[in-house]
NUGUNU-108097 format. One record per residue (C-alpha): x, z, y. Coordinates in steps of 0.001 Angstrom, whole numbers, padded with zeros to 6 digits, always signed. Each point is the difference from the previous one (the first is absolute). Layout:
<nodes>
XZY ...
</nodes>
This chain:
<nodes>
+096265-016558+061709 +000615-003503-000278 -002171-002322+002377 -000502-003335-001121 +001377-002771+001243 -002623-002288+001872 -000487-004002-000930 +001911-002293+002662 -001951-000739+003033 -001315-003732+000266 +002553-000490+003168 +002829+001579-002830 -000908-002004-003085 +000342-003045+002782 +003018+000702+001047 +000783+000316-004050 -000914-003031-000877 +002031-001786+002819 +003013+001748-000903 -000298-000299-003723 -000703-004340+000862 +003250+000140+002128 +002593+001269-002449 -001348-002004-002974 +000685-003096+001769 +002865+001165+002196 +001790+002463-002616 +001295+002075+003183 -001501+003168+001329 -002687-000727+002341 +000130+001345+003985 -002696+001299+001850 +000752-002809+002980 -000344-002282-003182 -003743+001007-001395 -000820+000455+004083 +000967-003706+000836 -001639-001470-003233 -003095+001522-000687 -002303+000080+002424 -001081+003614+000305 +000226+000599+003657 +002299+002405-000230 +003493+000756+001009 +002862+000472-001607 +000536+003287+000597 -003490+000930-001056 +000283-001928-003336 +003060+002192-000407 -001786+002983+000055 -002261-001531-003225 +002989-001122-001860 +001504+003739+000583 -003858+001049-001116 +000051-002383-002743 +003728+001139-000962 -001407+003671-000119 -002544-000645-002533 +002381-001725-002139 -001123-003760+000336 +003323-001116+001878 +003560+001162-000331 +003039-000648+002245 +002805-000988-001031 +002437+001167+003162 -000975+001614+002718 +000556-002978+002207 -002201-002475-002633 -003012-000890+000018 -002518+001272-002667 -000248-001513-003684 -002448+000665-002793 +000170+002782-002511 -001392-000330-003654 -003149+001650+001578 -000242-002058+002747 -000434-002876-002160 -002409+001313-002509 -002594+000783+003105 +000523-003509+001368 -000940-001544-003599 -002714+002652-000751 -001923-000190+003511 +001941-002525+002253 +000685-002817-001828 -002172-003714-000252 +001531-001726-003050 +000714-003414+001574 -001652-003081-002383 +002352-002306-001573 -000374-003524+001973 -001379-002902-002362 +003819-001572-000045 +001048+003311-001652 -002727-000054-002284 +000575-003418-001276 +004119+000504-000247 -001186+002913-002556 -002443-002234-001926 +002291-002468-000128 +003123+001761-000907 -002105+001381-003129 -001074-003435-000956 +002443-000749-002330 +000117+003617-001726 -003813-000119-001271 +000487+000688-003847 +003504+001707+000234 -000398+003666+000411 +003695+000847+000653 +000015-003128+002230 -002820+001516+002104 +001642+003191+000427 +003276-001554+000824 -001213-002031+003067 -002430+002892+001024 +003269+001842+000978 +001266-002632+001207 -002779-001263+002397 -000545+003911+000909 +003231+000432+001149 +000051-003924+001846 -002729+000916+002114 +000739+003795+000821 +003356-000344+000511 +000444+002876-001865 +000372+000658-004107 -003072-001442-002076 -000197+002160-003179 -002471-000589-003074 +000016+002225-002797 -000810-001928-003009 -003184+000959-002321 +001556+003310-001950 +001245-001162-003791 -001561+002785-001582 -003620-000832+001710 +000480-003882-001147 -003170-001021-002499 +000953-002119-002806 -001436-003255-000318 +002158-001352-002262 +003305+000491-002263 +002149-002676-001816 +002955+000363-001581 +002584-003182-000504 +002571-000094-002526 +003041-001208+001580 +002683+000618-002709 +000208+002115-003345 -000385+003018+002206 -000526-000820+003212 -003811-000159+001284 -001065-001239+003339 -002609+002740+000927 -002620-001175+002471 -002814+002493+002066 -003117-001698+002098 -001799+002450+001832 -003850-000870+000997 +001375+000728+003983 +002012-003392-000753 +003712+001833-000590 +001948-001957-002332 +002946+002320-001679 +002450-001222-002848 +003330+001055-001270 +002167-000869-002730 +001164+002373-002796 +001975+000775-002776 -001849+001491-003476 +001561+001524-003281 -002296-001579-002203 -000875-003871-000228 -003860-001047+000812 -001220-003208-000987 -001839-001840+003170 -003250+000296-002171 +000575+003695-000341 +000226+000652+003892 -003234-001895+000347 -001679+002340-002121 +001421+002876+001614 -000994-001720+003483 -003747-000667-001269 -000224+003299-001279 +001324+001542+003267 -002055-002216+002007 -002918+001075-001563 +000207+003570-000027 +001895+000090+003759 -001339-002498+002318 -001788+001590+003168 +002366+003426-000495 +002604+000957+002383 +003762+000109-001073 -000369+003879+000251 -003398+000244-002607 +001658-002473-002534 +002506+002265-001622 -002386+002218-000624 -002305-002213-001429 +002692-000840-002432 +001134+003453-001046 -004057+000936-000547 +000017-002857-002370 +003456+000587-001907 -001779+003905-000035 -002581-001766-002001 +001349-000346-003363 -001045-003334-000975 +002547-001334-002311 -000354-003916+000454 +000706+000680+003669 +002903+001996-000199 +002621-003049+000102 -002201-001609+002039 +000034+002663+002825 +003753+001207-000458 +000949-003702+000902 -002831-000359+002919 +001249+003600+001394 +004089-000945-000447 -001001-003276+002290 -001937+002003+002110 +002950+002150+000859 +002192-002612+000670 -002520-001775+002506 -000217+003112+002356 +003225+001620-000465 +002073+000671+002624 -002417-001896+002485 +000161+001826+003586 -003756+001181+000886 -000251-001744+003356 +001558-003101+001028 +000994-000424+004228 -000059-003065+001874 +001759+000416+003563 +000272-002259+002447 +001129-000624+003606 +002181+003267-000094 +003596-002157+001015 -002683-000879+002924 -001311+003375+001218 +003939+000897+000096 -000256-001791+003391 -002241+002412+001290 +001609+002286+003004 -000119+003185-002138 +002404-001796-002501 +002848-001109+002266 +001920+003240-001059 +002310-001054-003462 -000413+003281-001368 -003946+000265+000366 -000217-003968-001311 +001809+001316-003276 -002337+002953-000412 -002586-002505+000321 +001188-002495-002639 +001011+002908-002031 -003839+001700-000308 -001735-003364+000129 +002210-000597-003547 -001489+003466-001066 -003216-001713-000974 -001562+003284-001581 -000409+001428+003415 -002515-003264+000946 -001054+000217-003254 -001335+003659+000466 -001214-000966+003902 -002274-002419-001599 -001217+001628-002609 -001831+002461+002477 -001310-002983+001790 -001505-000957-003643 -001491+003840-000227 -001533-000992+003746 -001314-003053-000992 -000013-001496+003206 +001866-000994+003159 +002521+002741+001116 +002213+000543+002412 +002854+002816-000304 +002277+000746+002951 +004010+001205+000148 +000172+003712-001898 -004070-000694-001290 +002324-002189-002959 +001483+003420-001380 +002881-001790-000052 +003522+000588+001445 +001502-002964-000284 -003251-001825+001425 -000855+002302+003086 +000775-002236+002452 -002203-002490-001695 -004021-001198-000032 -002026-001354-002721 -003095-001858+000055 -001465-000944-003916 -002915-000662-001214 -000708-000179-004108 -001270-003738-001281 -002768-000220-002409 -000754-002315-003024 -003883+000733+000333 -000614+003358+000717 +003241+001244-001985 +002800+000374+002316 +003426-001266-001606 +002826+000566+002483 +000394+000625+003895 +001803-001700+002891 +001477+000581+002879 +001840-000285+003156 +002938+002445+000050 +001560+000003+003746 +001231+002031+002631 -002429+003434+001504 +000383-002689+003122 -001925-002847-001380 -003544-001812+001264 -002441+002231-002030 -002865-002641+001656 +001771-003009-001584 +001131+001209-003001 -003365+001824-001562 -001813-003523+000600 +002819-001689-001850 -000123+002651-003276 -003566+000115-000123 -000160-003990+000196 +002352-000616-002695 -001153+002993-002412 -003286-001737+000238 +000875-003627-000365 +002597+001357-002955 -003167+001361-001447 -001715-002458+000199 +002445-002325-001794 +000243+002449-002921 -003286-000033-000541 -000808-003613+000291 +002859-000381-002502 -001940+002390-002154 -003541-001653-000555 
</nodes>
């Protein structure tokens, strides 16, 4: 019979926290003469050895050689931000660097995303990642079409969340300028409010309609429909700060710094990561081997999705080291998901 394992002790979950403080600020395994000079717990060190070996036992803290001092484990660090842990509050200089740093992206979607990464990974000193609102889930607010050349057309997308997207192609037939405003008004008309994903099907319902005088009409509007989503990836990712959190402690082996850089330029593995924070619909944090991912065990991530009302279009996030300041880093994601929100939404009405 298995006998369940009992909750730390209050004197244990002390002794926790001071040990999981230490070696996110010192990056070396913390001592029991360490916690015992420190903290004051009125204890000495040989007692606070005996909680760290407790504390060890119940799989909160590892060590590393037999002569070390204790470190985290994966565990360890998921009790500390579920029970331990007092998110510390931005201080009003933080807060208005991020305000103003946004300043002069109001209106530019991709701008906004860009130096959210950027001011994520500034101020964490670890890797600020946004995911960009998903193509397919953009709503149409508007299509034109620009005739460039006999058969080149300058295709442009506005999306009611303020995304701008425009590409230039090449056609096998010639449309006059007046022809791709009808097919635009037409397409407005019938589109506008839909997502990328609902709009082809609006468009093969239609042609499945029969109606002669729109069969030209719709061949045309579908052909430049095509060519405005084709080949466009599903999610774009802005990173930031990564060349930074390379000077992290964990990172000073060559081999583990290319491993780094190498999954970092995997973006579908951050694009799946924040997806499920999307699913969760609100601020998560997900520790070392909680990730599912190989390449990423050895890695946190705090995210939170941002909202354009009550509709959530992306996520962000801090992506660091399992050794990183939980306390410091939730404030920071939850401010900026919530100013970035706000933003969008302003932009909106």
């Amino acid at each position: 019979m298995v006998q369940e394992q009992l909750p730390p002790t209050e004197r244990q979950k002390a002794v926790l926290r001071a040990v999981i403080h230490d070696y996110i600020y010192s990056a070396e395994p913390v001592g029991s003469r360490s916690v015992a000079r420190r903290y004051a717990f009125h204890l000495g060190p040989a007692s606070i050895r005996n909680i760290m070996a407790d504390l060890e036992e119940l799989g909160y803290l590892a060590q590393p050689h037999t002569s070390a001092g204790r470190v985290p484990t994966d565990r360890g660090y998921r009790f500390y931000v579920d029970t331990l842990m007092d998110p510390t509050r931005l201080t009003p200089e933080e807060e208005g660097l991020i305000e103003r740093r946004f300043t002069p992206a109001r209106g530019q979607v991709e701008g906004l995303m860009r130096e959210t990464s950027q001011v994520l990974g500034t101020l964490s000193r670890c890797a600020g990642v946004v995911l960009a609102p998903r193509f397919d889930q953009l709503q149409v607010k508007r299509l034109e079409f620009v005739n460039l050349a006999a058969d080149r057309i300058l295709l442009i997308l506005v999306a009611t969340s303020g995304v701008v997207h425009h590409k230039v192609v090449t056609l096998d037939e010639v449309l006059s300028q007046e022809e791709l405003h009808r097919i635009a008004r037409y397409l407005n008309e019938l589109l506008q409010g839909l997502t990328l994903q609902e709009v082809r099907q609006v468009l093969v319902a239609k042609m499945a309609e029969e109606k002669a005088q729109y069969d030209q009409l719709l061949r045309r509007a579908l052909l430049l429909w095509h060519k405005t989503v084709e080949g466009e990836p599903l999610a774009e990712v802005y990173i930031g700060g990564a060349t930074q959190m390379m000077e992290q402690p964990e990172f000073a082996d060559t081999e583990k710094m290319r491993a780094t850089f190498a999954a970092f330029e995997e973006k579908s593995r951050l694009v799946k990561i924040l997806d499920r924070c999307l699913e969760d619909a609100g601020l998560t944090v997900t520790i070392g081997r909680e990730l599912g991912e190989v390449a990423l065990q050895e890695f946190s991530v705090v995210a939170s999705p941002y909202f354009r009302g009550s509709a959530p279009l992306g996520a962000l996030a801090v992506v660091g080291p399992t050794r990183m300041p939980y306390d410091k880093v939730v404030s920071l994601v939850d401010y900026t998901a919530r100013l970035v929100s706000r933003l969008l939404t302003d932009e909106a009405s």
